[in-house]
C-alpha positions, -999 to +999 in steps of 0.1 A: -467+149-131-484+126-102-464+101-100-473+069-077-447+044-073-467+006-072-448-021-047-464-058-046-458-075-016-457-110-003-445-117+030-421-089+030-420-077+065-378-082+066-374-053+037-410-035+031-403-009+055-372-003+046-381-003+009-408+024+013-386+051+033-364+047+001-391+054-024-402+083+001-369+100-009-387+104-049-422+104-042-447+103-010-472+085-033-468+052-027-490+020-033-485-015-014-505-043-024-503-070+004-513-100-020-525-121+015-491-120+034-489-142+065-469-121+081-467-083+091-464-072+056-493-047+054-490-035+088-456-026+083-464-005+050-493+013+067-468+022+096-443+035+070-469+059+052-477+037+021-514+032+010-520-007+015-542-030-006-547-065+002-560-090-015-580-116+010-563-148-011-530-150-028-532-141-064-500-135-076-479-103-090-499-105-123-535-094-101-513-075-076-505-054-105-539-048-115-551-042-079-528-015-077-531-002-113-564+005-111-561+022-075-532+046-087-553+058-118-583+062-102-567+086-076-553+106-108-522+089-113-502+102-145-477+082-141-472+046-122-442+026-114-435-009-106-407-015-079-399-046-060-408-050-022-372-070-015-351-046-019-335-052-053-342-020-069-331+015-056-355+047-057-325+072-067-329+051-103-367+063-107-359+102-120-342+086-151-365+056-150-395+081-160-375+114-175-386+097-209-428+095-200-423+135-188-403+143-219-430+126-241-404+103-257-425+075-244-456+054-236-431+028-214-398+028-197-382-005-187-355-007-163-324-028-177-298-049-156-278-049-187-273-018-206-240-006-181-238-047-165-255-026-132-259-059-110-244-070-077-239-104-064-257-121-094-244-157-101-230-170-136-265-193-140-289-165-132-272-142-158-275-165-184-313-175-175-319-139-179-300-132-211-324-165-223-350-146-209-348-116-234-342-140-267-369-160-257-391-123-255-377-111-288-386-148-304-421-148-291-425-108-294-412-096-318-396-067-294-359-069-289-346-057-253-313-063-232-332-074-203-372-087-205-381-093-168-370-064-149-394-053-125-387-016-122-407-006-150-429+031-156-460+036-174-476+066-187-514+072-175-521+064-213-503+032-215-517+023-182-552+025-193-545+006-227-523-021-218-545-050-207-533-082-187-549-111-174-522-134-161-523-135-122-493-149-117-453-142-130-463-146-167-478-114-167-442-101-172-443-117-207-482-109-214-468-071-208-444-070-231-468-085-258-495-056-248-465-035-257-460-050-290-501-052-297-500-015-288-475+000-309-465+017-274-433+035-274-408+016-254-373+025-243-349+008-222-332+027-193-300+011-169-313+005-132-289-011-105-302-043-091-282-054-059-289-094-053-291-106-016-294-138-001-333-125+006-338-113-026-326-141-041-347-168-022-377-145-025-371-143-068-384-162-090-370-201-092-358-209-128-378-237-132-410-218-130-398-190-158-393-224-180-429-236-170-441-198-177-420-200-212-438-230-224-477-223-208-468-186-238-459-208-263-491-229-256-510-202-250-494-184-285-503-214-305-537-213-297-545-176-305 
């Protein structure tokens, strides 16, 4: 299978580099999508061998996703990951993270934090938010998972084309996993290892906007 690994990237030049050799040890297909960094971020990913897309403003990971969606299956991707340009995730996780797609067990793979406790250096609050996370997913989704907001995630070319989101910003993580449900797609839930830094951690998400992005769904829900 073709399989092109997707990396969104905002001011990254501290890790992107570094992030890219280590998909390079899976797969030399690899997608950046520089969504307007200030910094050296593209020219860093171009240098390292990645294809790099950027957006002229800032749009958010929701658009960067789509920016690089669409690029990976027009140049006949059969199957497309999403990995983090911090340095959280680690590319010896992707073989298991898309066995499922090539065994044709599944339409989607999610990567879990949760399913062998894989995470360094998180703090007590975080782990909670996230565990809030996924009840707050099964509530409004209907699809029960150990871990909702992971962003190592894999998509089969099928899925890809069918799934369809138009949140530019971090609520598309929650617009995905209702695509899923809409869908009927075959999900499964696979353990990654997330390490935490003091980068990756001020780079993340802050909780306050996943609370602003839980109650915009539940407008949002209401209304449809």
């Amino acid at each position: 299978m073709n399989i092109w690994v997707f990396i969104a990237a905002y001011n990254e030049e501290q890790t992107i580099g570094a992030v890219i050799n280590d998909v390079k040890t899976v797969t030399s297909t690899i997608v950046v999508v520089d969504d307007c960094s200030r910094d050296h971020t593209g020219e860093i990913a171009r240098a390292h061998g990645a294809v790099v897309l950027r957006h002229i403003i800032n749009r958010g990971k929701g658009a960067a996703i789509r920016t690089g969606t669409e690029y990976a299956l027009a140049h006949g991707g059969d199957v497309i990951v999403h990995f983090d340009a911090d340095g959280q995730h680690h590319a010896k996780d992707i073989p298991a993270l898309i066995a499922p797609i090539e065994r044709g067990e599944a339409d989607v793979v999610l990567g879990s934090r949760f399913l062998q406790d894989s995470i360094t250096n998180i703090s007590n609050t975080r782990k909670v938010l996230l565990k809030l996370g996924t009840f707050f997913t099964w509530w409004m989704s209907g699809i029960r998972l150990t871990d909702a907001h992971n962003g190592m995630r894999a998509f089969s070319r099928v899925a890809t084309e069918r799934i369809v989101l138009t949140e530019d910003r971090f609520a598309y993580a929650s617009e995905l996993i209702d695509e899923i449900r809409r869908l009927k797609l075959r999900y499964v839930e696979v353990p990654v290892t997330i390490t935490y830094t003091d980068y990756s951690r001020q780079k993340g998400q802050r909780s306050v906007n996943a609370i602003a992005i839980g109650l915009k769904m539940i407008w949002k829900k209401l209304l449809t």
